[in-house]
C-alpha positions in Angstrom: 70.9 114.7 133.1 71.8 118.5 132.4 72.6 118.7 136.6 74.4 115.7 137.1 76.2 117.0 133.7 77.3 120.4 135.5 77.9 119.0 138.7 80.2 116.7 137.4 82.0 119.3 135.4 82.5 121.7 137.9 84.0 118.8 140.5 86.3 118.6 137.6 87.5 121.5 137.4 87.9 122.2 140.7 89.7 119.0 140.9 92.0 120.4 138.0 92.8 123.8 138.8 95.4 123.0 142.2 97.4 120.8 139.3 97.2 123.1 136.4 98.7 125.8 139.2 101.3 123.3 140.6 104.8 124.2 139.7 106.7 120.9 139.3 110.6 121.3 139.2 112.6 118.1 138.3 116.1 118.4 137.9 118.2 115.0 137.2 122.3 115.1 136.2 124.1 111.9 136.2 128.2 112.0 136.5 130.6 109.2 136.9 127.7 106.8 138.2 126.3 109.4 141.1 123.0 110.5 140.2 121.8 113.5 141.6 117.4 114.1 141.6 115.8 116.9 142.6 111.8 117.2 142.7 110.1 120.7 143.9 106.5 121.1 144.2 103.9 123.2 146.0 102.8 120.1 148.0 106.6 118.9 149.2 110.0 118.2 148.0 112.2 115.0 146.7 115.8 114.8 147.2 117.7 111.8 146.1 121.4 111.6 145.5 123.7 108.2 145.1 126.8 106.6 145.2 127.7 109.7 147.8 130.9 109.2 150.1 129.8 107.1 153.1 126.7 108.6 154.2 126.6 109.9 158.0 124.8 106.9 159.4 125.9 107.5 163.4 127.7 104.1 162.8 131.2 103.2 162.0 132.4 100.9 159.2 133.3 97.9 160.3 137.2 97.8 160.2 138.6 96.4 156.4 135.1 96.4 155.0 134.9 97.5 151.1 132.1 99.3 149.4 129.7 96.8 148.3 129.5 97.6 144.4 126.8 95.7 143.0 126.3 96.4 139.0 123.0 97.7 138.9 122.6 99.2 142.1 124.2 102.5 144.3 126.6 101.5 146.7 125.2 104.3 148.8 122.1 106.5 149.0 121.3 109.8 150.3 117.3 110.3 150.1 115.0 113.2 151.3 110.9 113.3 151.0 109.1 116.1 152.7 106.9 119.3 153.1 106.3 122.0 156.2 104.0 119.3 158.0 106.6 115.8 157.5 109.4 114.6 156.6 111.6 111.8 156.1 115.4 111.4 155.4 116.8 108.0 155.0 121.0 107.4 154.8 122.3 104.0 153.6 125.4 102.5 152.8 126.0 98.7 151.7 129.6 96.6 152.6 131.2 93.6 151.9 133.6 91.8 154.5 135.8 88.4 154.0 134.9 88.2 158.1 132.2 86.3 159.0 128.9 87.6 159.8 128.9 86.3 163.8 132.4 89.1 164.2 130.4 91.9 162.3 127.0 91.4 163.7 128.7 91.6 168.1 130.9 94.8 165.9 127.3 96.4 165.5 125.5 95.1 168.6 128.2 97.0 170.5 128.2 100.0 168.0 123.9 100.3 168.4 124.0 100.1 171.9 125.6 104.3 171.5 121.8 104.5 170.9 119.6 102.6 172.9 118.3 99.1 173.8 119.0 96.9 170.7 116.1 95.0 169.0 117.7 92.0 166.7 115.3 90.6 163.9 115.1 88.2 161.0 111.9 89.9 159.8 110.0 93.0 159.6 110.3 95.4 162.2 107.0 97.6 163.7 106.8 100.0 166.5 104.2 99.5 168.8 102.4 101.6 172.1 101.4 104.8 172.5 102.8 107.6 170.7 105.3 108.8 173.2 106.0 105.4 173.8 106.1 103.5 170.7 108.6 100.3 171.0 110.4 98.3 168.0 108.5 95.1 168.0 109.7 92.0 165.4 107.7 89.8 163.0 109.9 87.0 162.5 109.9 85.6 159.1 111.0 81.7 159.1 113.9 81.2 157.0 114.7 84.4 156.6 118.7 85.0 156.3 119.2 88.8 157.3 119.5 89.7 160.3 118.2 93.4 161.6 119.7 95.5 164.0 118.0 98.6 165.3 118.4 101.1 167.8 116.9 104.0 168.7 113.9 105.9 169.0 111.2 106.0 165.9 111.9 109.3 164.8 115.7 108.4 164.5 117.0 104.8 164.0 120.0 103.1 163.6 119.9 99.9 161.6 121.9 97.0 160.3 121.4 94.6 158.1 123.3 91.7 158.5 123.7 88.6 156.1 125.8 85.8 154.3 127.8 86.7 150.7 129.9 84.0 149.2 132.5 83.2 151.9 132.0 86.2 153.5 129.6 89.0 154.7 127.3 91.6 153.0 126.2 94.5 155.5 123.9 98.0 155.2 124.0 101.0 157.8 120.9 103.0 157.6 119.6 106.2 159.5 116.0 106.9 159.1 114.9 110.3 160.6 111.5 111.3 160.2 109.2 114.2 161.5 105.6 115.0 161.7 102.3 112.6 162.2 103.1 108.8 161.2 
């Protein structure tokens, strides 16, 4: 009893000594709805800001689209995990449109195409193959409204999510740039 007692103990301890020496920074201000979060450890970093001007997706705005400005959530995001071994960064910005959604989604085929072939799904995209050679593959989900559009390679891609608001259209760019072992 008096071993397992010990050997319990000291797995304990060792367990809690990297935390008791971790150095946790967290800094959060909020002004004029942009939030601004900043996370610093010994084991990686967390950046997240919102509501920042339009992000630099690689994409333009479509032409007369607005801001989308939902109540409880940021019209645009500006987010950043990582340490020395990975990382990922992930841009977004949501639109409205009184076009329809057929006008914006050839708009962002065209646009995409800037960075590759262009996979379109109403689902859940995957990438696939080898490492060096890893394709977008889709799950299609039936009934599923949005449409995805993606381009590029794994490490950097281009996406836009297409779908139906009211009488018009509701859109998000996103760049998602990661580095290090998936």
């Amino acid at each position: 009893m008096t071993r397992h007692f010990t050997a319990t103990a000291a797995a304990l301890v060792a367990l809690a000594l990297p935390i008791a020496a971790c150095d946790i920074d967290v800094q959060k201000e909020e002004v004029d709805g942009k939030a601004k979060v900043d996370i610093t450890s010994p084991v990686g970093n967390v950046s997240v800001r919102t509501n920042v001007e339009t992000p630099d997706t690689g994409l333009a705005v479509y032409p007369g689209a607005r801001p989308l400005r939902d109540e409880d959530e940021p019209e645009s995001a500006d987010v950043s995990v990582g340490n020395s071994m990975f990382g990922v960064k992930v841009l977004a910005a949501k639109f409205e449109s009184s076009d329809e959604t057929d006008k914006i989604i050839d708009f962002y085929r065209n646009e995409l195409k800037a960075y590759g072939d262009v996979t379109e799904c109403r689902g859940d995209i995957d990438f696939r193959g080898r490492r060096e050679a890893r394709r977008p593959v889709c799950r299609e989900k039936p009934f599923e409204r949005d449409l995805q559009l993606l381009a590029g390679p794994e490490d950097r891609q281009h996406i836009v999510s297409v779908k139906p608001r009211g009488d018009g259209t509701e859109f998000a760019l996103v760049y998602v740039q990661t580095r290090g072992r998936s």
